[in-house]
C-alpha positions in Angstrom: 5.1 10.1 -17.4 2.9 13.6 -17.7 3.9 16.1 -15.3 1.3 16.3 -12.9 -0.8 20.0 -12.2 -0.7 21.4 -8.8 -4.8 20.4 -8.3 -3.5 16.8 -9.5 -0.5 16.9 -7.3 -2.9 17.7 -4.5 -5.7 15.2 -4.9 -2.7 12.1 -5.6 -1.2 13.3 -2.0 -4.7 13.5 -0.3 -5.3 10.2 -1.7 -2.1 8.6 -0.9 -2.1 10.4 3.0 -5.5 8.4 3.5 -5.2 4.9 2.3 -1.2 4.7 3.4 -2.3 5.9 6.5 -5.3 3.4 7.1 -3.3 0.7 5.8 -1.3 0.5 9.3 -4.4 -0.3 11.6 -5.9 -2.8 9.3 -2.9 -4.6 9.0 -2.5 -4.5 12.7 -6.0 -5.5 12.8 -5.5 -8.4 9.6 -2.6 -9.5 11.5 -4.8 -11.1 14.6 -6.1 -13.3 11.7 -2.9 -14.7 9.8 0.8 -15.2 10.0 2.8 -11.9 9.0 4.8 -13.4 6.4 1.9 -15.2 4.2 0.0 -11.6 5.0 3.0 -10.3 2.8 3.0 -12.1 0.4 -1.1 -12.3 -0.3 -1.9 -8.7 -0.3 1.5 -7.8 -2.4 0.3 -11.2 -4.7 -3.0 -9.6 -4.6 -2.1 -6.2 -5.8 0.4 -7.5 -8.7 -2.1 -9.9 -10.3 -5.0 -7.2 -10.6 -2.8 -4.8 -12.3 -1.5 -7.4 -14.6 -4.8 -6.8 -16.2 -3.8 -3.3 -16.8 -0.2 -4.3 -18.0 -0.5 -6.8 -20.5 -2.1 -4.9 -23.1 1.1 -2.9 -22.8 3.1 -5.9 -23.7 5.0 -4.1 -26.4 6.6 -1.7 -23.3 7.8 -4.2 -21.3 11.4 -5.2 -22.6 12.0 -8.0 -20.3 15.2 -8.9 -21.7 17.1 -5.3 -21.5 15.5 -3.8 -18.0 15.0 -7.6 -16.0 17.5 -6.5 -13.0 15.4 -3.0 -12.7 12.5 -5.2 -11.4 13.9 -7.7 -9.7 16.2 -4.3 -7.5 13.2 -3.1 -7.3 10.9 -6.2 -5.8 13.8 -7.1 -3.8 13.9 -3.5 -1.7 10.6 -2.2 -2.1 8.2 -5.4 -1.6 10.2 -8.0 -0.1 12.6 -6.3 2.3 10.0 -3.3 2.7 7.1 -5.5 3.4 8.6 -8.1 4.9 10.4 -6.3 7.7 6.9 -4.4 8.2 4.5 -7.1 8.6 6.9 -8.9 10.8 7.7 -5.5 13.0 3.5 -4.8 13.3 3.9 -7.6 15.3 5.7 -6.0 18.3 4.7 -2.4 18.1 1.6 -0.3 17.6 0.4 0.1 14.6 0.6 4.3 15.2 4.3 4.1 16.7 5.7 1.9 14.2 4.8 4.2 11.1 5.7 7.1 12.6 9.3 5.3 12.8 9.1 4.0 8.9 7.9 7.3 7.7 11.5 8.7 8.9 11.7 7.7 5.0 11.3 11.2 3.5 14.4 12.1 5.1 16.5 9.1 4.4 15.4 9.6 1.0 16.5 13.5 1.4 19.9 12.3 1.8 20.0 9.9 -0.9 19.0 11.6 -3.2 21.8 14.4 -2.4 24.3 11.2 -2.9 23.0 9.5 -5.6 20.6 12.1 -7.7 22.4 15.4 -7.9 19.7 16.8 -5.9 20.6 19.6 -3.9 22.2 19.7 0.1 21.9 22.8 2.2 22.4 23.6 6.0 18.1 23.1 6.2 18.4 19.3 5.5 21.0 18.8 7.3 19.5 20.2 9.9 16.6 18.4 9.0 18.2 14.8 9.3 19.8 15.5 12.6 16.2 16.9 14.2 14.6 13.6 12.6 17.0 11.2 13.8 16.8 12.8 17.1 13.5 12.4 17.1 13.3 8.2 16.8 15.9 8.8 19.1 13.2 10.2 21.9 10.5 7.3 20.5 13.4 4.7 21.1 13.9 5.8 24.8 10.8 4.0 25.6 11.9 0.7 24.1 15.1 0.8 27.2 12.8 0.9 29.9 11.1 -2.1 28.1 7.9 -0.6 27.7 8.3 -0.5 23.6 10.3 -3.8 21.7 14.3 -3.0 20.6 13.4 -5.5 18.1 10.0 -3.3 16.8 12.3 -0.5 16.4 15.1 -2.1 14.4 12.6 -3.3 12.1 10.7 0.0 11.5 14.4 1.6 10.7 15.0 -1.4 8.2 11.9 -0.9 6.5 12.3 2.9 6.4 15.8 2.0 5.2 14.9 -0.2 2.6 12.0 1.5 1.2 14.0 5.0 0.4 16.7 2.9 -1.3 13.9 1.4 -3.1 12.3 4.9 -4.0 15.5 6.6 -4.8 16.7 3.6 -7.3 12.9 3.8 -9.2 13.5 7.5 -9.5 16.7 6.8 -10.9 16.2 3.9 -12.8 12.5 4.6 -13.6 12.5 6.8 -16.7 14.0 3.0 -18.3 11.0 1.3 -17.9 6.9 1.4 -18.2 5.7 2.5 -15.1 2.7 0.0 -14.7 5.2 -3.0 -15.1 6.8 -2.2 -12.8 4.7 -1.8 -10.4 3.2 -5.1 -11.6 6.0 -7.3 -11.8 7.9 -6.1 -8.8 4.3 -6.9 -6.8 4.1 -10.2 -8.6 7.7 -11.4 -8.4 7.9 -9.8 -4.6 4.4 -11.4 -3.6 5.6 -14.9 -5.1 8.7 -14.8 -3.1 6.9 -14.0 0.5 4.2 -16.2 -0.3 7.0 -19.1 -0.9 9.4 -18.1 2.2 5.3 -17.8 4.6 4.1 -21.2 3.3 8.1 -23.1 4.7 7.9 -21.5 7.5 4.2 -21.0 8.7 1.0 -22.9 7.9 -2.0 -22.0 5.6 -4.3 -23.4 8.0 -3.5 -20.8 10.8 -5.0 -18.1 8.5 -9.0 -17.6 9.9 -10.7 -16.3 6.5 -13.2 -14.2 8.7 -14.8 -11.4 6.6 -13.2 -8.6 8.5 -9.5 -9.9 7.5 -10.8 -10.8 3.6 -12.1 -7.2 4.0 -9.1 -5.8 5.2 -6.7 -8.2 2.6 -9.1 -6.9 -0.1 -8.9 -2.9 0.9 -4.6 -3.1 1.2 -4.3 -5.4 -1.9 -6.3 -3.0 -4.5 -6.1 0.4 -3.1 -3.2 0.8 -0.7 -0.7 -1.4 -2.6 -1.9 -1.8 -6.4 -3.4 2.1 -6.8 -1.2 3.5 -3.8 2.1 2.5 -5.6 1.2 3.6 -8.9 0.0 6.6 -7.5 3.4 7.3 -5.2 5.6 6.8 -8.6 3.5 8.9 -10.5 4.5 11.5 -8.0 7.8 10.5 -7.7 8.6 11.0 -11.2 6.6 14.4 -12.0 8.5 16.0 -8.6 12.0 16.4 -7.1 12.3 13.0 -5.0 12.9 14.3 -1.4 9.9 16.8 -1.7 7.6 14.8 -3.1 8.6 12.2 -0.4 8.5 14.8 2.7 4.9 14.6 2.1 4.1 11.6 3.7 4.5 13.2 7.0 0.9 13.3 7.1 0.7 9.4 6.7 1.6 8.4 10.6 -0.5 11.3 11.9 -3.3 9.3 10.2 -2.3 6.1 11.3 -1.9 7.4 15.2 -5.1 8.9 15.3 -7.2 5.9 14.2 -4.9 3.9 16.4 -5.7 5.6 19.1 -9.7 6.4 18.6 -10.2 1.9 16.9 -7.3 0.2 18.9 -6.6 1.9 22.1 -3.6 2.2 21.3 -1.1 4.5 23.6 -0.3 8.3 22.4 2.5 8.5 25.3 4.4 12.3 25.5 7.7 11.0 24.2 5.8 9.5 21.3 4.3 12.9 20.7 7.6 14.6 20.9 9.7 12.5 19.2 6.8 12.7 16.0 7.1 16.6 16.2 10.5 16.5 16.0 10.0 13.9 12.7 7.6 16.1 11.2 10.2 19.3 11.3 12.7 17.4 10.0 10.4 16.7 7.1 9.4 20.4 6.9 13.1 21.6 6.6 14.1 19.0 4.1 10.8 19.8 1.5 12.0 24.0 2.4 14.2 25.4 0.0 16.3 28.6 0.7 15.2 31.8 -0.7 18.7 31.9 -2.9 18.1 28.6 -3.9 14.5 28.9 -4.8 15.0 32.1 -7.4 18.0 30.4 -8.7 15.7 26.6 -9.5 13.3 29.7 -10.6 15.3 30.7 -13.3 17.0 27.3 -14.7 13.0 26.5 -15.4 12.3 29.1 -17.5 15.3 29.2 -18.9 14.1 25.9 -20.2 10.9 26.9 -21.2 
């Protein structure tokens, strides 16, 4: 891929920020309508057959045989185990409360990519993924005095968990492969697989095709999931991937507020707390030293 310009950089994030962040209420909202899994696996389905349009004519890129395992990792951890655990987990906490948990992501991803990318690890990210985790740690509290579900929790943490593996593995593995396959095929194969697992162990006719849940499948399947991927790799691969990530931090502020103004849903002090101390830790990850800075200064225009 192209590196991106700052102005483009800007616009992608602005765009990402929005639909990632109206995504959570409408899939709260879509949830009322259908069973979680079979919700999975339609709007991921969804998303990977409309830009199997745009990846077919690229047939010649595809190369099946040699980079198969690259899109099945990638289904498996960033559509099936991402998704899945979501959708299930929407189901026992606020839509608001349970991003602000997943998007704990940027720093996982922080750390992996110290481990497994070469990317560098100073005292600021550290620091960073101790303020975070102590932050879900104050959002947790509420879930032992049984006012928020342990279970709601444990699930946001997977699918934080899984997702920055997933992200961390494209950015690594990415560069082997076209970017719009795979997207596509890890949609496609990922949708096929939820839809499958939702239709043993749940029943099509409990979905009420109302037009605000086909409106709501319709908005998450084209923007947030088949545009909003392409759009978060693109990213990914023009940036360093813990930066890039830290931006997301904007994504549950999004999702609180229109949960709070659509659902009524609760915006409780420890929840406000706990996402301060989230959003620091994002903010000292995405910092870089002063030292370090000059010295990432030099190496590029040393390569120029």
């Amino acid at each position: 891929m192209e590196k991106l310009t700052r102005p483009q950089t800007v616009l992608l994030i602005a765009f990402l920020v929005a639909v990632w962040g109206i995504n959570w209420p409408l899939s709260k909202i879509a949830l009322s309508y259908t069973p979680p899994v079979l919700f999975s696996g339609l709007r991921t389905l969804l998303g990977g057959f409309l830009l199997l349009f745009i990846a077919v004519p690229r047939y010649k890129r595809l190369h099946f045989k040699e980079t198969w395992g690259i899109y099945l990792i990638s289904a498996l951890f960033n559509v099936v185990l991402y998704y899945g655990l979501q959708t299930i987990g929407l189901n026992y906490l606020p839509a608001g409360l349970f991003s602000a948990i997943v998007f704990l992501q940027p720093v996982m991803v922080g750390l992996f990519s110290w481990m497994w990318l070469g990317e560098a690890m100073y005292g600021l990210k550290i620091l960073g993924l101790i303020v975070g985790f102590s932050g879900v740690g104050i959002i947790s509290i509420g879930g032992l005095s049984g006012h928020i579900s342990i279970a709601g929790i444990l699930l946001a943490l997977g699918s934080a968990l899984t997702w920055a593996l997933g992200t961390v593995y494209v950015k690594k593995k990415g560069p082997s492969v076209d970017p719009i396959w795979l997207v596509s095929l890890q949609l496609t194969a990922g949708g096929l697989f939820m839809t499958a697992a939702g239709s043993s162990m749940e029943s099509w006719s409990d979905i009420n095709w109302t037009l605000p849940f086909v409106l709501c499948l319709l908005f998450i399947s084209v923007f947030v999931i088949a545009i909003g991927w392409l759009v978060f790799y693109k990213l990914i691969d023009s940036g360093e991937a813990s930066k890039v990530a830290s931006f997301t931090f904007l994504i549950p502020l999004v999702a609180i507020l229109i949960g709070t103004l659509f659902l009524n849903e609760p915006f409780t002090f420890s929840l406000l707390t706990g996402l301060v101390l989230i959003l620091v830790s994002i903010y000292f990850v995405n910092r870089t030293p002063g030292r370090l800075a000059l010295l990432e200064k030099k190496q590029f225009l040393t390569q120029k």
